[in-house]
N, C-alpha and C positions, 0 to 999 in steps of 0.2 A: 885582587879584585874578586869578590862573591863571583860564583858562577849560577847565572840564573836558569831556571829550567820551566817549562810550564806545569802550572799546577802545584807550583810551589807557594809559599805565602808571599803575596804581595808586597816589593819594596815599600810600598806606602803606606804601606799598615802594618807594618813589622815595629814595634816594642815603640820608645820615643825617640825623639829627636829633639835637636840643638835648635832652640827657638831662633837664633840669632841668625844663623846659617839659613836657615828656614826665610829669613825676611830678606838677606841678602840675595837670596835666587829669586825672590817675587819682582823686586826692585831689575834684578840684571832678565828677567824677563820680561817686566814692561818696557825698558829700553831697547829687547829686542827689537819688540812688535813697533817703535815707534820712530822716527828722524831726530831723536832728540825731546825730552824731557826737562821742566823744570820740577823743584823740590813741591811745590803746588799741586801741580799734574799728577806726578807722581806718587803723594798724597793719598789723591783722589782716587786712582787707580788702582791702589793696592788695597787702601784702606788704613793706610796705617799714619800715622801721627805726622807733621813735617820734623818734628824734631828727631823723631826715630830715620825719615827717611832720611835726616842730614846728616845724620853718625852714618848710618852705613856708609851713607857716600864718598863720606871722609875716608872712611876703611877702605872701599873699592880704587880710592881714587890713589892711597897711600901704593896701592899694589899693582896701579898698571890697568886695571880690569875695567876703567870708566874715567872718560876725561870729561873736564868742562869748555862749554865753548859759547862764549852770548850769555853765560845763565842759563845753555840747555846742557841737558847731562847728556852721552852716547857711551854706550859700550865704546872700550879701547881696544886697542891693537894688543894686548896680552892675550887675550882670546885668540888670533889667528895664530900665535907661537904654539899655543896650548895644541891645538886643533890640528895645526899640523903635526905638531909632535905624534898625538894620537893615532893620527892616520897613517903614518909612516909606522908602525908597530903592527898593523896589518900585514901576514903572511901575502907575499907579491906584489905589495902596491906598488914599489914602482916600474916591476914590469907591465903590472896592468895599466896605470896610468898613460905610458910610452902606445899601449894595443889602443888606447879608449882616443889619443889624438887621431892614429890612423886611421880607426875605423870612420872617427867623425867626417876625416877629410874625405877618404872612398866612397862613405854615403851620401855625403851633403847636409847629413842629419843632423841631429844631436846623438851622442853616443853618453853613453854612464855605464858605473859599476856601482853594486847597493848591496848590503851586506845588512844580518839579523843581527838585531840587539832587543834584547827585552822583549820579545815578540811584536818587534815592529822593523820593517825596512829601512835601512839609512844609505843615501847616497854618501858614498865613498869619493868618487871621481864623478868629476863630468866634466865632456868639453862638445862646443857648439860649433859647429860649422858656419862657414862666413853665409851661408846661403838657411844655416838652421833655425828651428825655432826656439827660443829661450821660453820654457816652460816653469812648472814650481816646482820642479826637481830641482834647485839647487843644491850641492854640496853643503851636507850636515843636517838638510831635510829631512824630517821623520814619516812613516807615510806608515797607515795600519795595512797590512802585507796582502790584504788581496782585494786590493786596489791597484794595484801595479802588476805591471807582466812581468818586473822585477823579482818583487813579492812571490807570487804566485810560481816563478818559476823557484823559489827557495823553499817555500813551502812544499813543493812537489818529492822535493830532497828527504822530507822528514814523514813520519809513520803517521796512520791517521788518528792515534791517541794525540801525540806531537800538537795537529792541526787542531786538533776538536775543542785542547785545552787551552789554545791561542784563542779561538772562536769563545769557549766559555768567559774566559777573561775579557777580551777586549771587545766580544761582537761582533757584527759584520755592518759598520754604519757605511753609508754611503756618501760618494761624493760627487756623484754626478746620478742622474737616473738610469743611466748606465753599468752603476756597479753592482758586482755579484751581493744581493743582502738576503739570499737563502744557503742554511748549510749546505742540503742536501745537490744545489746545483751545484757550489765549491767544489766539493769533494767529487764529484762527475767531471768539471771541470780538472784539476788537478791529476783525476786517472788517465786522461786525454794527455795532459803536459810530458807523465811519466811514458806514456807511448811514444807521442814523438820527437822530446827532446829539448821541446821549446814552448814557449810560451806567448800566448797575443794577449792584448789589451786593445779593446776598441772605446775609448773615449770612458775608460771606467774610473780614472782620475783626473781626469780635464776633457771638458768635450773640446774636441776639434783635434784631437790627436789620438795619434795609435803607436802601439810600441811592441816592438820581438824582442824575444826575452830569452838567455841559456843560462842554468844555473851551470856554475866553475866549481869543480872538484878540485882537493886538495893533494897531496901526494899521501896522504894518512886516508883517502877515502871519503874525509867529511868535504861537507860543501863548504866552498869560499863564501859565497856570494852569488851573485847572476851578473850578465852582460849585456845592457839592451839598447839597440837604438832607438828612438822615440821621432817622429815625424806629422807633418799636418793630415788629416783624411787625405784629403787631394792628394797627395803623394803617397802616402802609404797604402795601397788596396791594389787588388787582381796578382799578378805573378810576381811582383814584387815584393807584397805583403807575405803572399804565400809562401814563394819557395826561393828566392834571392834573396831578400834580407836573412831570413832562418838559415839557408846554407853559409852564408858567408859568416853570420856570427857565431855559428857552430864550428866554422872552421878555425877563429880568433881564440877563440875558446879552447879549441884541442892544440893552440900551438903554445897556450897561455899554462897549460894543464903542463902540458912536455917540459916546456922551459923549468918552470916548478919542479917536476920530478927530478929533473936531470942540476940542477942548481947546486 
């Protein structure tokens, strides 16, 4: 796999591409976004011809990647084999994994782990406590990296050429009125992270929640990823916020880092 760096030439505008392939991701990404598709719909959606979208489908459907059901199409179950395979190729997932249930059940919260790709955040793990709130961080969520305490704790990890050329690229768009969309405050913010270890989020990717954040070191030095719990206002705020969640997930963090080294 290319290793992406920023300020390199962009995937998407790097030389051509396989038209065909091309139309098969438009297709398995309107069936993301949808409960179910017919050849019509999806059509309509992509833009592309019914009879083109019914070849692909045939191919998709030849391999596992898209089943029928009514005459609506869905993404298949080859997808989660895929997905997990990927995820388990992550240096410590499943020690991490094992950290991300306990911490959920200790806190009550939601707990995740989010790791960079392409200059954007991906949740790795998540697990919800019986009492937690189910947010859009699910697993395999994309999220542009300083929108999240996640994010932003990973960001803290890298030089400020690093950050500025993530910012050149992707911008700083926002998704609540809440989120950081000035460089200059980022990069204040982020000096703050590297001081003391951790990272908050107050409602800067969903309002009504807040999230502490540690990025995870690797035993080579580079960052894993980050650690965060995530919880509603009402619960996350005063010493809680402050100095109990941060210490406890700092200390998940240093025994996640040990187990790693010593492995």
């Amino acid at each position: 796999m290319e290793e992406w760096k920023p300020g390199g030439t962009s995937p998407e505008s790097r030389g051509s591409t396989i038209q065909s392939i091309d139309t098969s991701f438009a297709i398995v990404t309107a069936l993301r976004e949808s409960d179910g598709m017919g050849v019509t719909e999806l059509a309509e959606k992509t833009g592309l011809s019914k009879s083109s979208v019914h070849k692909h489908l045939r191919s998709l459907m030849k391999h596992g990647c898209v089943v029928k059901e009514n005459e609506k199409y869905q993404l298949g179950l080859r997808y989660l084999d895929l997905g997990a395979h990927v995820r388990e190729q992550y240096s410590g997932s499943t020690e991490i994994k094992h950290k991300i249930r306990d911490l959920a059940a200790e806190t009550g919260e939601s707990a995740q782990f989010a790791v960079e790709e392409r200059g954007h955040a991906v949740v790795l793990h998540r697990e919800v406590s019986h009492g937690g709130v189910y947010s859009r961080g699910r697993e395999g969520r994309h999220f542009h990296m300083h929108q999240t305490a996640a994010g932003k704790a990973i960001l803290s990890r890298y030089s400020d050429q690093w950050v500025r050329e993530i910012v050149d690229r992707y911008g700083l768009p926002a998704a609540t009125p809440q989120t950081i969309n000035d460089e200059a405050a980022l990069f204040d913010e982020l000096a703050d992270i590297r001081d003391r270890g951790v990272a908050f989020n107050s409602e800067e990717s969903t309002e009504g929640l807040r999230s502490v954040a540690v990025p995870v070191t690797g035993p080579d030095g580079g960052v894993l990823g980050a650690l965060a719990v995530a919880g509603p206002t009402h619960r996350l705020t005063g010493e809680r916020l402050e100095r109990e969640l941060p210490d406890l997930v700092r200390s998940v963090v240093n025994e996640v880092e040990l187990n790693l080294a010593h492995s």
